[in-house]
N, C-alpha and C positions, 0 to 999 in steps of 0.2 A: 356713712362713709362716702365722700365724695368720691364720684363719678372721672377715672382718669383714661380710659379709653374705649374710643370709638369703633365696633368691626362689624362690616357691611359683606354680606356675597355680594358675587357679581352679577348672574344670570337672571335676568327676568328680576332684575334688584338696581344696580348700574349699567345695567345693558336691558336695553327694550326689547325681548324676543318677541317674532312674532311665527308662533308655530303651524301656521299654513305656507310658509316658504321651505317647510324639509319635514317629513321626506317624501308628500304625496303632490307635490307637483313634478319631482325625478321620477315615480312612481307613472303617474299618467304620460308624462313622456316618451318613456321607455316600454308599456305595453305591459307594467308589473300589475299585479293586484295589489289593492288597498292593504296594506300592513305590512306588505313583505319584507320592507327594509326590517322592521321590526323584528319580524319572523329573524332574518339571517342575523340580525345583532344577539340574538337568543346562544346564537353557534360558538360567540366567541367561545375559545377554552380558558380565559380568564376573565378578571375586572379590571376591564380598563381605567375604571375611573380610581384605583389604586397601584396604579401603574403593572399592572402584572404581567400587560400585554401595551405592547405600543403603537402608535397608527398605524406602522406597516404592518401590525398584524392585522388590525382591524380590514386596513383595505384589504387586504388578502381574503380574508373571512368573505366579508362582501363583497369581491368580485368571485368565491368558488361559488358562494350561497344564490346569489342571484343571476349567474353566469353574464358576467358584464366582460366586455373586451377593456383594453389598457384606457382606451376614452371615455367608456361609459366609468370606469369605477375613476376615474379623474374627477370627471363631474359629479361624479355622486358625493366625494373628499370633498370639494368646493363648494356644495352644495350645504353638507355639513357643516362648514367653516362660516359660510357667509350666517346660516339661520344661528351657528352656535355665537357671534361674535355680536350678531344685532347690530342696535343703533346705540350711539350713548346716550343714557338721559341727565343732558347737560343742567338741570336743574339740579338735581340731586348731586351731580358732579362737583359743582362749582361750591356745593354749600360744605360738600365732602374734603374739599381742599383748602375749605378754609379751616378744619380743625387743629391741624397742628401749630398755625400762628396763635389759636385759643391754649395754648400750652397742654392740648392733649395728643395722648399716643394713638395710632391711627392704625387699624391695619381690615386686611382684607382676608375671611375665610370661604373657599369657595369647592366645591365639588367640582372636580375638573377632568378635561379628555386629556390623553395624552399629545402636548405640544401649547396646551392652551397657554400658556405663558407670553409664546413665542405670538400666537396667532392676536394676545389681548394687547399686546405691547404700543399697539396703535393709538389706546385710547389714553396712554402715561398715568395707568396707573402705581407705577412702580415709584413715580417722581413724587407723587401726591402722600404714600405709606411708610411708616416704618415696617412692613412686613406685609406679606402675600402667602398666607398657606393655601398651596392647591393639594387637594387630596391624591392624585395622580402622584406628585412630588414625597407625599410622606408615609403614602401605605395605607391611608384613613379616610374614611368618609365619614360626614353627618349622616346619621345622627349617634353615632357611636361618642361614649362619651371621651375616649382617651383624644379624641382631634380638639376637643374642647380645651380638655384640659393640657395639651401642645400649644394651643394658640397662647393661650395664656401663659406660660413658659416663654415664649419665645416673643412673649411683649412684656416680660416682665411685670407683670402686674397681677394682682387677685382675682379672680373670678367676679368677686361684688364688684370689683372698678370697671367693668365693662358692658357695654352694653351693644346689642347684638341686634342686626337688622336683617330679617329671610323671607320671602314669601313662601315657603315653604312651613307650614306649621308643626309641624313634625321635628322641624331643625329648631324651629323657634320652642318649642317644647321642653325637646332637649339640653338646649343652651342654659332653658331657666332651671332646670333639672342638677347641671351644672356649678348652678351659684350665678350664674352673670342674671341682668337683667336686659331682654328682651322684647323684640316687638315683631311683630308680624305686617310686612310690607304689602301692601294696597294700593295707593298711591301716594305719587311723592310728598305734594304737600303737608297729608295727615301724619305719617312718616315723620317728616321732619319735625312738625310740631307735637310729637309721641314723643320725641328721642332729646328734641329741647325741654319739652317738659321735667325730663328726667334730670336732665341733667339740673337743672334748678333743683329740684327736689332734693338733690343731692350736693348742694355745692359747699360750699366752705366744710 
């Protein structure tokens, strides 16, 4: 069955994170011990990343948790933002926008904090997709399989049409678990030439 659409996460997938920029350089700054930011995200009373609780709650959490004044827990939120948002990896970007002139369906499933939408809007992903599910937004996270089978719904298409790109193996697991067909992100190049491969494999 031919291959009709394409869905990538974001994180450490279209965005280059680089996790020595949060949360233990805010950490050494501020005089906290190693983890702690950790330690107070433990405190939330819900999951953010299925929207249950929203930034203001989070900062709330960690400025009681680590007792920051309105500056310090500023910077800690900014701090968050700048490591959650990265850099884009305009390679993988540019090969990514060009799928829907290839006449496929395009979209984006991603584990998200609440706000991420507003904060990724930078890098136009929304311009590039027929759809963006962030799990913040529907109640679901990977690797649960009902966010799978949402995306699929809401790109109309089957499960075997799609094929799924995560550095997280676990999601990449699941996805094939699924029905779609899957690859596990590494770097871009081999990536791309994983997910072209497929798509030949499957074409007419």
């Amino acid at each position: 069955m031919p291959i009709r659409a394409i869905v990538l996460d974001i994180g450490s997938v279209l965005e280059i994170i680089e996790d020595s920029t949060f949360p233990e350089p805010f950490e050494r700054r501020r005089g906290l011990a190693p983890g702690a930011v950790d330690a107070a995200s433990a405190a939330f009373a819900a999951h953010p990343g299925k929207g249950e609780i929203g930034m203001d709650e989070v900062r709330a959490t960690w400025q009681r948790e680590l007792g920051l004044d309105e500056a310090g827990v500023d910077e800690l939120v900014e701090d968050f933002w700048r490591w959650y948002v990265g850099t884009l990896d305009q390679e993988l970007f540019d090969w990514f926008a060009g799928l829907r002139e290839r006449g496929f369906v395009v979209g984006i499933l991603s584990n998200s904090a609440p706000g991420a939408r507003e904060r990724e809007r930078c890098w136009g992903f929304e311009a590039i997709t027929d759809d963006i599910v962030y799990s913040h937004e529907v109640g679901l996270v990977k690797p649960e399989p009902e966010i799978y089978a949402l995306t699929a719904r809401r790109l109309a298409v089957r499960p075997e049409e799609i094929v799924f790109l995560d550095d997280q193996p676990g999601h990449v697991d699941a996805a094939r678990a699924a029905g779609w067909h899957a690859v596990a992100h590494v770097e871009t190049p081999r990536s791309i030439e994983e997910i072209e491969a497929i798509l030949t494999a499957h074409s007419g």
